[in-house]
N, C-alpha and C positions, 0 to 999 in steps of 0.2 A: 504494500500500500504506500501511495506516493501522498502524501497530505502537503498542503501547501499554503501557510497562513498568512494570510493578508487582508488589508486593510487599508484603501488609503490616506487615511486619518493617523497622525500618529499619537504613539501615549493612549492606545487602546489594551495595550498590553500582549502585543503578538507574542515579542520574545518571551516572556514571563510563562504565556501559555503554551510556546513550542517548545523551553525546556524542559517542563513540567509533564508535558505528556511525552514526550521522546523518552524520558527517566520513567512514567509511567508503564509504557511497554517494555524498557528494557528491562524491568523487576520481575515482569511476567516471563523473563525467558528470550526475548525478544533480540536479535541483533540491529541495533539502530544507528540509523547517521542523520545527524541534526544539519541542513546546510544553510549556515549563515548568507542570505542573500541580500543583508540590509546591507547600505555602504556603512552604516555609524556602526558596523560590529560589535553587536550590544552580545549576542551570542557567543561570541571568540572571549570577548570581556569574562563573560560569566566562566567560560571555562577556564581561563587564566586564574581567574580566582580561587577555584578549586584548589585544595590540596589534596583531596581523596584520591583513590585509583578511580579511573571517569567511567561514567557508568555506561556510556554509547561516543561515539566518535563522534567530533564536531570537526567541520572543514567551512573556508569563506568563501564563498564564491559570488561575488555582487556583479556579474556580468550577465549580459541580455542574450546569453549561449548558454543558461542552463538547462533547456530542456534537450538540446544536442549533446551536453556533456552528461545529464546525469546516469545514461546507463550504463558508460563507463565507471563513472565514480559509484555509482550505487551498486556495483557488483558484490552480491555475495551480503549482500543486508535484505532482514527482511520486512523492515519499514523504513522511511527519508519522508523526515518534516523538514520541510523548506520555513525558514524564519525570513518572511518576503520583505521588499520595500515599501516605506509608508508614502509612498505616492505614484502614483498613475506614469507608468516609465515605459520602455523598452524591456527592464526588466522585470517590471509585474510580470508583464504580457509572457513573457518567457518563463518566468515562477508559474504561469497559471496551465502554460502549455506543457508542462513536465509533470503535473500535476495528476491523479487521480479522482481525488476530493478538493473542491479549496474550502478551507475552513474560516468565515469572517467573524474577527470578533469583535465586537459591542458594546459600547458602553452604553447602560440605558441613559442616555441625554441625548433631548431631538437633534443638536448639532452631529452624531455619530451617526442617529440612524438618517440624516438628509445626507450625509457625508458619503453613505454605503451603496448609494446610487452611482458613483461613479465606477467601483469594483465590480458590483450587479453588471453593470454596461461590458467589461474587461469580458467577465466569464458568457456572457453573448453572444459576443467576438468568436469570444473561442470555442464556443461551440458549431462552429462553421468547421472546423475544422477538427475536432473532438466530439463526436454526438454524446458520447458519451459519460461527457464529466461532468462529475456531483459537487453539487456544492450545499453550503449548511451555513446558518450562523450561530454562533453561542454569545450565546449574554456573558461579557465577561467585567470584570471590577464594578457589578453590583454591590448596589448598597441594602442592607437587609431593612426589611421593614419601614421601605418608603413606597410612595404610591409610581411614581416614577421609575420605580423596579420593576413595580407589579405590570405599571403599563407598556413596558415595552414591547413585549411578544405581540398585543395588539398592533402597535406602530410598524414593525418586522411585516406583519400579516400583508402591508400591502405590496410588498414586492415578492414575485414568482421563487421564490427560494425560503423551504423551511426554514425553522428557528428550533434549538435542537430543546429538549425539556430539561435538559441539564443546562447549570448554568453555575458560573464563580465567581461569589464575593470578595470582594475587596478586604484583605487582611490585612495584616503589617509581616504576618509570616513571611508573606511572599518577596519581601523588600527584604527580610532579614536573612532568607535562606539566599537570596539573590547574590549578595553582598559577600556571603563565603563560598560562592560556587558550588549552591548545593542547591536542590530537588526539596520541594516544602517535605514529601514523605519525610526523608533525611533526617530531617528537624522532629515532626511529629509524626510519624507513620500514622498514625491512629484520628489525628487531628480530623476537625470539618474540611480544612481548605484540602489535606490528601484526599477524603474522601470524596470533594469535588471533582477536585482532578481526574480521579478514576471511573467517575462515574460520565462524565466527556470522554475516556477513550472509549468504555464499554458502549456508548449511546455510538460513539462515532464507528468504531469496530462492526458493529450490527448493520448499520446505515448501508456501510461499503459494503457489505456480502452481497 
């Protein structure tokens, strides 16, 4: 499965959610490669940071050649989350087209979900050339127990692309595990924000079958 997250809003929280589930699947057993495709290497950053033995391979690749390059580079893994650019590029278009699923994440605030219209238009594109690729959005750095949370999926409703039923609140975990190059699990295995997380690959895993 080629996953492909983008958005082109930035400060939606792409990378937070590509490490997070890339680490996600590789716990399950999973051989995974994360490919940093933003220029600002927020991805490479995070693995820098790590001191642990790394739980999935991370490589940069912020050129508008990734969907030509990545069956080479993807050889012999059996998932590649693409950590895409936060804006409407040559290399979206190329993140989207290497793609299997792309995954958009959301903040529930109208400026994100008027913003997603522009990505929606990208994955269009490309299915002139793909009939086949899936896309999904997930609610991501929700805030719990505001109406504005609750109303998003409604707001989502009107563009041709579901909204997935899982969804991830905004913690401080996620800044804390960030900062030492680590996967929230890492931090708390057992925690709400892990069990977020796995409950986006499990929703997304199904999706793709």
């Amino acid at each position: 499965m080629i996953v492909g997250v983008l958005n082109q809003k930035g400060g939606v929280g792409k990378t937070t959610l590509s490490v997070n589930l890339a680490a996600t699947l590789a716990v399950e057993g999973a051989r995974v490669l994360l490919i940093d495709a933003d220029p600002q290497g927020s991805a490479l950053d995070w693995a820098a940071a790590r001191q642990s033995e790394p739980l999935f391979s991370v490589v940069g690749l912020p050129r508008p050649t990734v969907h030509k390059e990545i069956s080479q580079i993807g050889q012999g893994y059996d998932h590649i989350i693409i950590d895409g650019p936060p804006r409407v590029t040559d290399l979206a278009r190329s993140a989207i087209m290497a793609a299997d699923v792309v995954l958009i994440p959301v903040q529930p605030s109208p400026y994100d979900i008027w913003a997603a219209e522009e990505v929606v238009k990208l994955i269009d594109e490309a299915r002139v050339y793909k009939e086949n690729l899936k896309s999904l959005f997930v609610v991501n750095r929700k805030i719990a127990n505001t109406a504005i949370g609750r109303d998003v999926g409604e707001a989502l409703a009107a563009y041709p692309i579901p909204a997935m039923n899982a969804s991830v609140t905004q913690r401080v975990i996620f800044a804390e595990a960030a900062a030492q190059g680590l996967a929230v699990h890492e931090v708390d295995k057992d925690g709400p924000a892990a069990a977020e997380i796995k409950a986006v690959a499990i929703e997304l895993m199904e999706f793709v079958r």
